[in-house]
C-alpha positions as CSV (number, residue, x, y, z in Angstrom):
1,X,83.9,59.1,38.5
2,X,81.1,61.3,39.5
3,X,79.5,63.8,36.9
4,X,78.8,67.5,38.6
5,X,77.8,70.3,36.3
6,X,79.0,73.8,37.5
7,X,77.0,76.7,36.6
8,X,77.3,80.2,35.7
9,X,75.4,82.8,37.6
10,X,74.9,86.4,37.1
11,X,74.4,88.4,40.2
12,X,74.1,92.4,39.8
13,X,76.0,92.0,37.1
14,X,79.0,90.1,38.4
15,X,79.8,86.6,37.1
16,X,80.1,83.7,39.5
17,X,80.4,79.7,39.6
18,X,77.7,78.3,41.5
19,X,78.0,75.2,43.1
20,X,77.7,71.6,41.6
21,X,73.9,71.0,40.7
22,X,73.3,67.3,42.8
23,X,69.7,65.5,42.0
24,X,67.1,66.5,43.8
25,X,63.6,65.1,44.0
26,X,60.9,67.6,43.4
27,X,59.4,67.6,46.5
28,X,63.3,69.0,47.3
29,X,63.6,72.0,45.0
30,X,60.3,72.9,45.8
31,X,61.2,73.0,49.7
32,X,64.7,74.6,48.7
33,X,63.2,77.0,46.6
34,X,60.7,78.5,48.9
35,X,56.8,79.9,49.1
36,X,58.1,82.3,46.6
37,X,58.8,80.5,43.8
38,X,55.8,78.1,44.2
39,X,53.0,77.6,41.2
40,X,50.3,78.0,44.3
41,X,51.8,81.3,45.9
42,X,49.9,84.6,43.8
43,X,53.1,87.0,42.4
44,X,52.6,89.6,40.3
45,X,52.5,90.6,36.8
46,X,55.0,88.6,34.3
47,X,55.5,86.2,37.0
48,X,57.9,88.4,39.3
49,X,58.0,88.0,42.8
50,X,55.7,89.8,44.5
51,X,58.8,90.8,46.7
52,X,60.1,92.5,43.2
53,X,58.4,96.4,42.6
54,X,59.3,97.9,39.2
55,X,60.0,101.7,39.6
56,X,60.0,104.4,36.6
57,X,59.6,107.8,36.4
58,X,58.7,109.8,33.4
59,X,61.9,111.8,34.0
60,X,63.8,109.7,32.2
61,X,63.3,107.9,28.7
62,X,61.2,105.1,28.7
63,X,63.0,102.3,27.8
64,X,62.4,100.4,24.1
65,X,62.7,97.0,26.1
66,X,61.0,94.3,28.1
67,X,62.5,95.3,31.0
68,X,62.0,98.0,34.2
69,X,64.2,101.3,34.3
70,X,64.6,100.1,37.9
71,X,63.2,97.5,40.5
72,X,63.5,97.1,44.4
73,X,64.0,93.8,45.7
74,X,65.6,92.9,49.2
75,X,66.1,96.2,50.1
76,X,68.1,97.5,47.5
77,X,67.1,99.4,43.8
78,X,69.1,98.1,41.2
79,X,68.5,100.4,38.1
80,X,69.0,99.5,34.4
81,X,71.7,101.0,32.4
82,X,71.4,104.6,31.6
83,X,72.5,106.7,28.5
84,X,72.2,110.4,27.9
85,X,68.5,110.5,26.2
86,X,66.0,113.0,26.1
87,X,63.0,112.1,28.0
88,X,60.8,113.2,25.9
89,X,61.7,111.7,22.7
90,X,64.1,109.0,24.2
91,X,66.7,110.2,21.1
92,X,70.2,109.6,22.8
93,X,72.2,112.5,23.2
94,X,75.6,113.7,22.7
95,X,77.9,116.2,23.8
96,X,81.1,116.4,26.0
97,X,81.8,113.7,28.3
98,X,81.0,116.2,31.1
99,X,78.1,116.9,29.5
100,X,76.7,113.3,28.9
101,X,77.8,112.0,32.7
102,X,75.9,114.6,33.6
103,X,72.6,113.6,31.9
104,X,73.4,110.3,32.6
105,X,73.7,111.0,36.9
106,X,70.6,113.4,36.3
107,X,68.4,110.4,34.5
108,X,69.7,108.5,37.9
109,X,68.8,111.0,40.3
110,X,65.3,111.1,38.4
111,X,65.0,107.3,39.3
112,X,66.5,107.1,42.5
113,X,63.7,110.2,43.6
114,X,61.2,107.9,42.0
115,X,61.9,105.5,44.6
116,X,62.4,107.9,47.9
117,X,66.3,107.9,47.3
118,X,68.8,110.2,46.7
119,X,72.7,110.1,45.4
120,X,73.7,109.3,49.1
121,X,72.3,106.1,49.2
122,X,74.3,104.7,46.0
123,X,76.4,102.2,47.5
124,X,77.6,100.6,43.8
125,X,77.7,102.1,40.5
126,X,78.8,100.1,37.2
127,X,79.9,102.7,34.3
128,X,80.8,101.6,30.8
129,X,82.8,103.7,28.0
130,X,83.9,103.7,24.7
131,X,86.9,105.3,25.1
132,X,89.5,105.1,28.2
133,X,90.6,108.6,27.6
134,X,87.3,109.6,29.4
135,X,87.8,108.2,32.9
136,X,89.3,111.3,34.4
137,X,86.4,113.5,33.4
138,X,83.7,111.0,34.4
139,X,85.7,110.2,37.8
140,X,85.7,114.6,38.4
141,X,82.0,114.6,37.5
142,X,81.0,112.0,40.0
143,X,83.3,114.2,42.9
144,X,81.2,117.1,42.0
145,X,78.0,115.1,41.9
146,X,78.9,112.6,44.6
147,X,80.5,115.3,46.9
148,X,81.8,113.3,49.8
149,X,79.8,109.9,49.4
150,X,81.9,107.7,47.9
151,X,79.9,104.2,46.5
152,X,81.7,101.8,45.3
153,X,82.7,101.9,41.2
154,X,83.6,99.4,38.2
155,X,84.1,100.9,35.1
156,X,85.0,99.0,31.9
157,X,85.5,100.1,28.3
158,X,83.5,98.7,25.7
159,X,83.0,98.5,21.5
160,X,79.9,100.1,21.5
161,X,77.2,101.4,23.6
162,X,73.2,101.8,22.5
163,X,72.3,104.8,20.8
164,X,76.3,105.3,19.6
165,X,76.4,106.9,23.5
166,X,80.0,107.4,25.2
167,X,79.1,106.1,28.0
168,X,76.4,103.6,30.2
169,X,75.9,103.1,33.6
170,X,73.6,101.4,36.6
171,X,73.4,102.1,40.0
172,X,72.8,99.8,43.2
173,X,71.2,102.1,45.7
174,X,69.8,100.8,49.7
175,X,66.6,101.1,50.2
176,X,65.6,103.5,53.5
177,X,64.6,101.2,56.4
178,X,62.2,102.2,59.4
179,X,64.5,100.4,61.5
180,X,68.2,102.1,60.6
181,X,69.2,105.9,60.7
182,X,69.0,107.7,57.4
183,X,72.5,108.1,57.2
184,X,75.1,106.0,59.4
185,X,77.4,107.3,61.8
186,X,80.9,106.5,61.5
């Protein structure tokens, strides 16, 4: 009987088996891997590939972590999660659900401008809450905000949210590319 351990990847936030892991040589991981992930090719700060660029923006609360309010890599920006915070102070704010989408789709529009994007090149967005009575005033927020772009959405109700916010979300967002219109015909 053979052995084969599966593994559990996390890509954009979705969880997914890999494949068996089979032994490899060294010599074969390195080739698999790629120049990338080579000790002799340069990257960049933290060890990042250099194909990885952190965005931020002072527009939006600097984040009390180790990690980048948003990064591009293979031609998409992938954002961290977002809560209604003040800038400025980074205190988290509260008001109406209306209200704190809002904030929350304004800190997004601060990161996506960051990056030469706007709210019509969102293609996913991720949204947590606290409470599930809130969906159908987040859901008529993004209409107004969305207008007639629609990205794809998962939300999901949670215990508890940083900063005792009502709500959370990151954003997948396509990167503008030389080679394709700026918005697709259909």
């Amino acid at each position: 009987m053979r052995n084969a351990m599966i593994g559990l990847v996390v890509v954009a936030g979705v969880l997914a088996v890999a494949p068996p892991l089979q032994a490899q040589s060294s010599a074969q991981v390195s080739e698999a891997r790629g120049p990338q992930d080579r000790a002799d090719v340069p990257t960049t700060g933290g060890g990042a590939s250099p194909a990885i660029r952190p965005v931020a923006t002072d527009k939006v609360a600097k984040l009390d972590a180790p990690y980048a309010q948003a990064v591009v890599a293979g031609g998409f920006l992938f954002t961290s999660g977002l809560i209604p915070s003040d800038p400025k102070t980074g205190e988290a704010l509260r008001g109406t659900i209306e209200q704190d989408t809002g904030r929350v789709l304004d800190s997004l529009e601060s990161v996506l401008r960051a990056a030469g994007l706007t709210l019509a090149d969102v293609v996913k967005v991720t949204v947590w809450v606290t409470k599930p009575q809130v969906f159908p005033s987040v859901n008529a927020v993004f209409a107004r905000r969305f207008g007639t772009h629609s990205p794809v959405c998962a939300m999901a109700m949670v215990d508890g949210l940083p900063g005792g916010a009502f709500l959370q979300l990151e954003a997948v967002a396509k990167m503008k590319d030389a080679s394709e219109p700026a918005t697709a015909k259909r």
